[in-house]
VORO-439384 format. One line per field, with one value per residue (C-alpha): residue number from 1; residue in one letter; x, y, z. Coordinates in pm, whole numbers. Each point is the difference from the previous one (the first is absolute). Example, Ala and Ser with C-alpha at 12.3 -4.5 7.8 and 13.67 -1.06 7.14 Angstrom:
// residues 2
pos [1, 2]
code [A, S]
c1 [1230, 137]
c2 [-450, 344]
c3 [780, -66]
END
This chain:
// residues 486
pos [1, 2, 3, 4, 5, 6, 7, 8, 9, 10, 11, 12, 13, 14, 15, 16, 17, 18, 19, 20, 21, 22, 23, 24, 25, 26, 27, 28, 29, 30, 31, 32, 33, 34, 35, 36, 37, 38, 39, 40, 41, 42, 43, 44, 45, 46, 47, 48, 49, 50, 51, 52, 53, 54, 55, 56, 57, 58, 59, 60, 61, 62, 63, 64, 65, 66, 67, 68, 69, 70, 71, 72, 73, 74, 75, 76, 77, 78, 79, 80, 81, 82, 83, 84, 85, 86, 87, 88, 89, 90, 91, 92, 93, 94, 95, 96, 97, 98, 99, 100, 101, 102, 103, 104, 105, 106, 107, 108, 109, 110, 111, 112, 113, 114, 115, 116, 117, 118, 119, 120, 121, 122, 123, 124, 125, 126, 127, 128, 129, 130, 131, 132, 133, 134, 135, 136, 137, 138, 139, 140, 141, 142, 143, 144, 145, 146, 147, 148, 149, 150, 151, 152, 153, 154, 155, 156, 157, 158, 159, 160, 161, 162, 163, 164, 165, 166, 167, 168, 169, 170, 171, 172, 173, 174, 175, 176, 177, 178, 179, 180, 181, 182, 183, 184, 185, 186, 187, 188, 189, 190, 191, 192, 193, 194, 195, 196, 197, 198, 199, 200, 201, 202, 203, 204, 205, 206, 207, 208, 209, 210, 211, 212, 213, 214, 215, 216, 217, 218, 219, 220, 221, 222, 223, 224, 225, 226, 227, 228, 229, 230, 231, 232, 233, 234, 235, 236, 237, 238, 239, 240, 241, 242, 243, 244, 245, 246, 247, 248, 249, 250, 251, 252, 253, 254, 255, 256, 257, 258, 259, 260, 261, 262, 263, 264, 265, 266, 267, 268, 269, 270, 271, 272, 273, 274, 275, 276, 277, 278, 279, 280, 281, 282, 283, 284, 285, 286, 287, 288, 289, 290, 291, 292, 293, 294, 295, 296, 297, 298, 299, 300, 301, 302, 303, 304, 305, 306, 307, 308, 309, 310, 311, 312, 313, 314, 315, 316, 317, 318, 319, 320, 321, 322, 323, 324, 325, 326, 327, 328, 329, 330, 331, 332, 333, 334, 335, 336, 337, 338, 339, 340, 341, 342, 343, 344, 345, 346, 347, 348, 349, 350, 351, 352, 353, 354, 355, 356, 357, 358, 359, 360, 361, 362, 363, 364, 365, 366, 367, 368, 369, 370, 371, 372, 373, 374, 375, 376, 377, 378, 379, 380, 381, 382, 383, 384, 385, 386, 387, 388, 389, 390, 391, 392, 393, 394, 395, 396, 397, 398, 399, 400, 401, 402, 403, 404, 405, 406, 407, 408, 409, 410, 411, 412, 413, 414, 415, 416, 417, 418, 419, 420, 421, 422, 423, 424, 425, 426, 427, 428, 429, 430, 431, 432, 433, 434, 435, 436, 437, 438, 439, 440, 441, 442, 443, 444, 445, 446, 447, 448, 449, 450, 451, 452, 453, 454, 455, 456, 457, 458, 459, 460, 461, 462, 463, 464, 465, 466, 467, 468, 469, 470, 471, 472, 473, 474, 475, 476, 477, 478, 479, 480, 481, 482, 483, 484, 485, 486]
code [X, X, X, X, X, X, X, X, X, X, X, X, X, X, X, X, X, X, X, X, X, X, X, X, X, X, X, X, X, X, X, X, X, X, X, X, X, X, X, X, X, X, X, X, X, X, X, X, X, X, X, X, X, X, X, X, X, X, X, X, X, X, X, X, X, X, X, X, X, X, X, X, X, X, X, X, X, X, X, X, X, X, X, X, X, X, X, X, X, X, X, X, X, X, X, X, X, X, X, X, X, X, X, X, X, X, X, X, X, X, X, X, X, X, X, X, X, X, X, X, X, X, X, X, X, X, X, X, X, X, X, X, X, X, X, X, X, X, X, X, X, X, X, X, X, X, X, X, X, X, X, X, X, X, X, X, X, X, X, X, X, X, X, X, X, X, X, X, X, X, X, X, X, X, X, X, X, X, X, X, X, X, X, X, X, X, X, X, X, X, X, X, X, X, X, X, X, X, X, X, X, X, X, X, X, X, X, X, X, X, X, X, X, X, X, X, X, X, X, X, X, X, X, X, X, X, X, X, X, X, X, X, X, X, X, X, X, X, X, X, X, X, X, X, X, X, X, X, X, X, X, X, X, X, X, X, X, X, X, X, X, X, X, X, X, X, X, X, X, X, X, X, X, X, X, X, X, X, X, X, X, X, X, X, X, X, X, X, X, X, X, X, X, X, X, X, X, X, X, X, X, X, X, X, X, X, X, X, X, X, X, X, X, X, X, X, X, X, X, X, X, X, X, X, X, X, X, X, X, X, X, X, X, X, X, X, X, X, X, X, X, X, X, X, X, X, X, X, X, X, X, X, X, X, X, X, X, X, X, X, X, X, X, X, X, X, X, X, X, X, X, X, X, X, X, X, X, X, X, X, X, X, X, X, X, X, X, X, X, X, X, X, X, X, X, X, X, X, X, X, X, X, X, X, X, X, X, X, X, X, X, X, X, X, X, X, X, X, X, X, X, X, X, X, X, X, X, X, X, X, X, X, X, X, X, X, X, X, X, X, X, X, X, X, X, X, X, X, X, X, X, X, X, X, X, X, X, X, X, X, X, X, X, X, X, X, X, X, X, X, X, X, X, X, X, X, X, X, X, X, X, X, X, X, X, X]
c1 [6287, 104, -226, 18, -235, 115, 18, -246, -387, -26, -186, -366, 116, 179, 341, 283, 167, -252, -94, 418, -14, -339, 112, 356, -196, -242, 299, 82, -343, -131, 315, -84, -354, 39, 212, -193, -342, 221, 145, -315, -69, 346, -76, -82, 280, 262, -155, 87, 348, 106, -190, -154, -368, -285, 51, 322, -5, -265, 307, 125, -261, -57, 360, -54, -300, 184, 290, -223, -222, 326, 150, -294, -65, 378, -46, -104, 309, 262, -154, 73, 308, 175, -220, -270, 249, 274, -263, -181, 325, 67, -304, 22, 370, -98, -268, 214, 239, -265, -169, 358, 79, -371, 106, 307, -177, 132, -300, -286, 118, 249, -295, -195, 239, 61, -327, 0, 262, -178, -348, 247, 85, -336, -125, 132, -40, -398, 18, 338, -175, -339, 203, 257, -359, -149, 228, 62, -358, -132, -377, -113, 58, 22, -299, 171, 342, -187, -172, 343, 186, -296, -97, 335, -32, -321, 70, 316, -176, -231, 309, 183, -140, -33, 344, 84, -165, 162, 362, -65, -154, 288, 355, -50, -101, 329, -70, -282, 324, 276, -254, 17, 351, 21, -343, 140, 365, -207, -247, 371, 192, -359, -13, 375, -72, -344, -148, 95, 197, -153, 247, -24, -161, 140, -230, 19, -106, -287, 170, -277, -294, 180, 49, -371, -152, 269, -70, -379, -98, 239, -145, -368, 72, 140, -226, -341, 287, -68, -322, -106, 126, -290, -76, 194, -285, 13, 363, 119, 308, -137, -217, 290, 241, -310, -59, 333, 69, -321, 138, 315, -216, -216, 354, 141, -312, -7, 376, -37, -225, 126, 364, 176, -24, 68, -442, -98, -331, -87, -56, -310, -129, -14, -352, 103, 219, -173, -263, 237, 191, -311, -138, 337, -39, -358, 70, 368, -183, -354, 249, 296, -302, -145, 318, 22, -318, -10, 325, -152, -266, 116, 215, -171, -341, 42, 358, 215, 378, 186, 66, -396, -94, 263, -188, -346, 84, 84, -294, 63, 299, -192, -277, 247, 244, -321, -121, 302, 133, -364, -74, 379, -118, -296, 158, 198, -303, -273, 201, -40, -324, -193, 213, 116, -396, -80, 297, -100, -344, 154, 181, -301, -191, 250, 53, -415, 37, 242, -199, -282, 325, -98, 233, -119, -40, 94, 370, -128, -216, 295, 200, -236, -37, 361, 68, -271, 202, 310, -161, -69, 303, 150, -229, 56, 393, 197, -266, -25, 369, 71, -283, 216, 306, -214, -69, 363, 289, 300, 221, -261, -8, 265, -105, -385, 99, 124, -308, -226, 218, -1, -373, -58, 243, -176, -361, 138, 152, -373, -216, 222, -15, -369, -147, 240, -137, -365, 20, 189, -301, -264, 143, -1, -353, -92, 213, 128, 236, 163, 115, 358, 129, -294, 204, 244, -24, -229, -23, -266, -221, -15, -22, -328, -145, -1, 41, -368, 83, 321, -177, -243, 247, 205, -301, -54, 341, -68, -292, 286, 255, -294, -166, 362, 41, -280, 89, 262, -255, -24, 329, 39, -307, 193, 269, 91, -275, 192, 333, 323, 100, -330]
c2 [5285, 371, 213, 349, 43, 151, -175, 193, 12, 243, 261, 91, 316, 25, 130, 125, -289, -143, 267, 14, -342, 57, 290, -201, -313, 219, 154, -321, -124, 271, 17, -363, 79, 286, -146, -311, 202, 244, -245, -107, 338, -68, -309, 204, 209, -219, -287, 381, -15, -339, -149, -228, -153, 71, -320, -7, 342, -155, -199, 257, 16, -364, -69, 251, -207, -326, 137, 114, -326, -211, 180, 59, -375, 3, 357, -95, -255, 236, 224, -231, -130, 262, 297, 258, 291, -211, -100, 347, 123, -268, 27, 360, -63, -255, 268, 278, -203, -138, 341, 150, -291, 44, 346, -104, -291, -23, -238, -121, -352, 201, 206, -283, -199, 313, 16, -274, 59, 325, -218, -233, 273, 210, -398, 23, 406, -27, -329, 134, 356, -192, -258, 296, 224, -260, -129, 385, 99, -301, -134, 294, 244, -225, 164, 332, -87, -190, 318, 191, -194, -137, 392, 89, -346, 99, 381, -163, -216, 280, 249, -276, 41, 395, 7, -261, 216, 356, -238, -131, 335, 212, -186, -345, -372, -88, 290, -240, -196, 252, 189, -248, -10, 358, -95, -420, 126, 234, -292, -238, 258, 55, -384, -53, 336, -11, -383, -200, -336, -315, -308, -280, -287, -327, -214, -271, 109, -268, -54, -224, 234, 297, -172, -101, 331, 227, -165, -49, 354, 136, -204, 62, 355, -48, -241, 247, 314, -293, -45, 363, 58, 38, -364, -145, -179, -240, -121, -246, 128, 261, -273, -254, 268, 79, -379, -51, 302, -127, -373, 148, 230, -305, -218, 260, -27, -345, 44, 294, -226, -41, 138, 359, 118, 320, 76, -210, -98, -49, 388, -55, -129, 293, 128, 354, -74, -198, 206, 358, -261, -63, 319, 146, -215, 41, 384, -16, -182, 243, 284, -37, -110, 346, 152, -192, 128, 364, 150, -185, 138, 352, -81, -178, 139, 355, 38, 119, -45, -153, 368, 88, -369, 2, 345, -144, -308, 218, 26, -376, 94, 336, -280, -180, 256, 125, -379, -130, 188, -20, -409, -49, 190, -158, -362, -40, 178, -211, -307, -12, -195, 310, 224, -254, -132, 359, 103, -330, 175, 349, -159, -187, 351, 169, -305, -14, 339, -120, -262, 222, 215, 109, 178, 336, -59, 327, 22, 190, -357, -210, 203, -42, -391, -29, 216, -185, -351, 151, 45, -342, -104, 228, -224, -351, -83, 81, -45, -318, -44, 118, -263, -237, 68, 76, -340, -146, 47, 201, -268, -140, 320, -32, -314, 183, 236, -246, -147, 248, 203, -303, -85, 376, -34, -295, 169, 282, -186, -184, 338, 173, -285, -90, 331, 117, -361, 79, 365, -161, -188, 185, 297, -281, -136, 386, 87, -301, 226, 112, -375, 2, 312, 109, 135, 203, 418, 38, 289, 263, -45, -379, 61, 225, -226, -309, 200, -96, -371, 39, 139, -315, -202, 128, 51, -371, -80, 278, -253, -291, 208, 107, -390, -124, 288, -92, -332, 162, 53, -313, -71, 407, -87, -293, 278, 84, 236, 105, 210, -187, 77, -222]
c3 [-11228, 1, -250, -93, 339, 264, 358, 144, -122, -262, 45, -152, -156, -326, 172, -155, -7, -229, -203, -89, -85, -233, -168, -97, -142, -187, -190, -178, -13, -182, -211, -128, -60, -184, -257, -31, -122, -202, -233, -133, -167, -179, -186, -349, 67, 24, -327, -175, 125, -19, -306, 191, -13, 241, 105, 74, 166, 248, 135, 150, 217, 50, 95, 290, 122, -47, 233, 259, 17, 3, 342, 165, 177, 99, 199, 293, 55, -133, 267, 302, -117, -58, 160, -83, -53, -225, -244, -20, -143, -193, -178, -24, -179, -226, -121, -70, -161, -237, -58, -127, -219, -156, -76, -171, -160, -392, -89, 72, 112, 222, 170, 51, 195, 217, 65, 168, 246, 44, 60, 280, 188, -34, 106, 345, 62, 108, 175, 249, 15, 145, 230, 139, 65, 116, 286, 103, 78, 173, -11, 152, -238, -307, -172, 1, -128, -253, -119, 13, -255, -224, -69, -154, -199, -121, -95, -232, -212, -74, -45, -192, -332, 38, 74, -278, -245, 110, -50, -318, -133, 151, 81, -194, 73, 183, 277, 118, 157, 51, 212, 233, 129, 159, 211, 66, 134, 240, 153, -11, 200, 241, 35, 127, 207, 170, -26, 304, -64, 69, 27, -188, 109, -106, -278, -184, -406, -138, -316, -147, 128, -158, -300, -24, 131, -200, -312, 56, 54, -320, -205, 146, -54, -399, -46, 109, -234, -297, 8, 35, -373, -279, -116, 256, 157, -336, 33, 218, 108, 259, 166, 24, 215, 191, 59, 71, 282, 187, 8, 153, 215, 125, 23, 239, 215, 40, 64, 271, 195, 307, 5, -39, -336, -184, 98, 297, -107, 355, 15, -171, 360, 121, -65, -72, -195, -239, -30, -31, -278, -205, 62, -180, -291, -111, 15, -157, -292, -24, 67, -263, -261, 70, -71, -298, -126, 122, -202, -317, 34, -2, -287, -203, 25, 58, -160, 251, 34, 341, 133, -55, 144, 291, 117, -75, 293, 209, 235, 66, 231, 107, 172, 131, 163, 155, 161, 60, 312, 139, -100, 145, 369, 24, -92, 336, 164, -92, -209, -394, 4, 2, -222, -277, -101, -18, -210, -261, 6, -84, -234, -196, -4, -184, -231, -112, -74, -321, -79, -171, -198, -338, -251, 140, 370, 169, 128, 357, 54, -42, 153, 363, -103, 5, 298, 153, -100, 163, 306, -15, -62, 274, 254, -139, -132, 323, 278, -130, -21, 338, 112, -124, 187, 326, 46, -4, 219, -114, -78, -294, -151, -280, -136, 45, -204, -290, -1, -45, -231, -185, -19, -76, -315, -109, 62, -195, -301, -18, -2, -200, -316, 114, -56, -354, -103, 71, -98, -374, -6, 93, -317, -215, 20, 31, -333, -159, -294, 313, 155, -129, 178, 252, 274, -219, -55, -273, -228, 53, -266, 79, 389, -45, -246, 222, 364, 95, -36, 163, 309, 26, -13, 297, 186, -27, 120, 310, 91, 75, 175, 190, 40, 126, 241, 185, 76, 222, 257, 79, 146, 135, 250, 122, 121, 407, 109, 311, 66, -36, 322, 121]
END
């Protein structure tokens, strides 16, 4: 099969050539990211514009995450079907033209259907971006690459909801989107001009897999958005659509068994593999819990707004711009078993530090536990990632990708409701008066009066971030200890 490789070996320096094709898959990467942090600093803005419930507004982001889950399992296909380049611009396109159709949006039912066309083609960006990266660079320099594209990816989720809240504050809710299409027709017209082409290689679609895998993960991922509302845990309705996407995810395994489907389950053979796989989804689901709790906390307990809490994470993506070039070098040196268990450590440092947080904890210590959890971070998420892809051949890349985009989603979705479920209950039993609405802005009168409490309780939910986030040793010291080129 012809791949985005070169005939020849690549080289072990990040050539031109590569850093070209980086810089262009970055562009729309970072594009997607951006706007997907940004909107969530936008929910009370627009239930002011349009009328509209809390509830309702929280669609809007939901209908982005249902999107994304839905496309992701089918990437890696699309990708060898039709080719790596075809897609990435497709994906790119069905973004922009779902970003300027949520800034025209006339309702709320209208934005939250173009969010999700937005969410399809934000879906397939990361997945293409890793696959296209991925193939270019080769095992040898895997780590590196790996570091190149996730530090961009970091640095916009932190910039996401400053830049969010300098929008809505300045220009208006609907800039969130429109500011989008100047940056998206850029990375299209760098995509038809500098990516290389791959040709398509002839595959039969598994219609049932995609069916069961498709509609499995969505309704995993809505299912874990259900249950993470206040008093959800009660009803039965969340449980049922999480009972039913893990039947379909268990009938798709049992289905994959032995044939090509959309995630050839037989990838999981390859030791690591597995153990980069797992190693992604304890993290994705300690990680995106942390970043549950940490704005909240800010907001909540000391009573700052998105612009003040976007600036407060930022030491997060200081740690990791810092690590990340260094943990990617030494990763094709010396092979991520040695860089990834120390980055998990690193990690769980910087986590214990939040788990003794009091009302009145000074900023300056947070600040270094956070940085310090960036570094972490920096050494863990794409040496780990780049393990993963070290240990296949190039033409099992794509489908790779899929899967562990798609076990990172899922991870994700399951921190994310985990830890706003403990953290609901942990304010509750602290301060039962406040059980009905414990994660929304309170006034200041009633935020100082109960602040202590508040504290406690997110200090207890810092304790299970930081409990799951070790298990992720486990599988990290079961990672190559050697240079991919041995």
């Amino acid at each position: 099969m012809t791949t985005l490789t070169s005939a020849s070996a690549p080289s072990a320096k990040l050539d031109h050539r590569l850093v070209t094709i980086g810089v262009v898959v970055v562009l729309g990467a970072i594009m997607s990211i951006i706007d997907a942090t940004a909107v969530n600093v936008a929910t009370r803005t627009l239930a002011e514009d349009f009328g509209a419930s809390i509830t309702s507004v929280q669609w809007v982001l939901t209908g982005y995450m249902l999107g994304l889950a839905a496309v992701i399992p089918v990437t890696g296909w699309a990708t060898e079907r039709f080719g790596a380049r075809r897609v990435w611009i497709t994906a790119l396109l069905l973004f922009l033209a779902g970003s300027a159709l949520a800034g025209l949006a006339w309702s709320m039912p209208a934005l939250i259907a173009f969010r999700v066309l937005q969410g399809a083609g934000g879906g397939m960006i990361i997945p293409v971006a890793q696959t296209i990266l991925a193939q270019a660079a080769g095992p040898s320099r895997m780590g590196r690459v790996m570091g190149f594209i996730g530090l961009p990816m970091l640095l916009g989720s932190v910039a996401g909801p400053i830049v969010g809240g300098l929008i809505i504050s300045t220009a208006g809710w609907r800039w969130i989107f429109f500011v989008n299409l100047p940056l998206g027709v850029v990375a299209v017209v760098a995509a038809f001009r500098l990516l290389p082409s791959s040709p398509p290689r002839p595959t039969s679609l598994d219609v049932r897999g995609l069916l069961l895998l498709c509609g499995g993960v969505t309704a995993f991922v809505y299912g874990t958005t259900e249950a993470g509302r206040p008093g959800a845990l009660d009803a039965i309705r969340p449980w049922t659509i999480l009972a039913g996407g893990l039947a379909l995810i268990i009938a798709y395994v049992m289905h994959a068994r032995g044939r090509s489907a959309l995630i050839d389950i037989s990838l999981f053979r390859h030791r690591g593999f597995a153990a980069a796989a797992v190693t992604n989804v304890v993290v994705a689901v300690a990680l995106f819990g942390v970043l549950v709790l940490l704005p909240l906390y800010w907001q909540i307990v000391r009573g700052h707004g998105p612009l003040a809490t976007g600036l407060l994470l930022a030491p997060q993506a200081l740690g990791a711009a810092v690590a990340m070039p260094l943990a990617g070098r030494v990763t094709d040196r010396l092979g991520a078993g040695l860089v990834v268990p120390a980055g998990i450590v690193l990690g769980l440092l910087g986590t214990a530090a939040y788990t003794q947080i009091h009302a009145d904890t000074s900023p300056i210590l947070l600040a270094a536990a956070l940085f310090v959890i960036g570094l972490g971070l920096g050494a863990t998420i794409m040496p780990s990632m780049a393990a993963a892809y070290q240990a296949l051949p190039p033409a099992l890349i794509p489908r790779a990708t899929s899967a562990i985009n798609t076990l990172q989603r899922m991870g994700a979705s399951v921190g994310t409701t985990a830890l706003a479920v403990i953290l609901q209950h942990e304010i509750t039993a602290q301060s039962p008066g406040l059980a009905g609405a414990a994660l929304a802005p309170l006034p200041d009168s009633s935020r100082v009066a109960v602040a202590p409490l508040l504290a406690t309780a997110f200090g207890h939910a810092f304790w299970i971030a930081l409990a799951v986030g070790a298990l992720a040793i486990v599988p990290a010291l079961l990672l190559p200890r050697r240079p991919a080129s041995e």
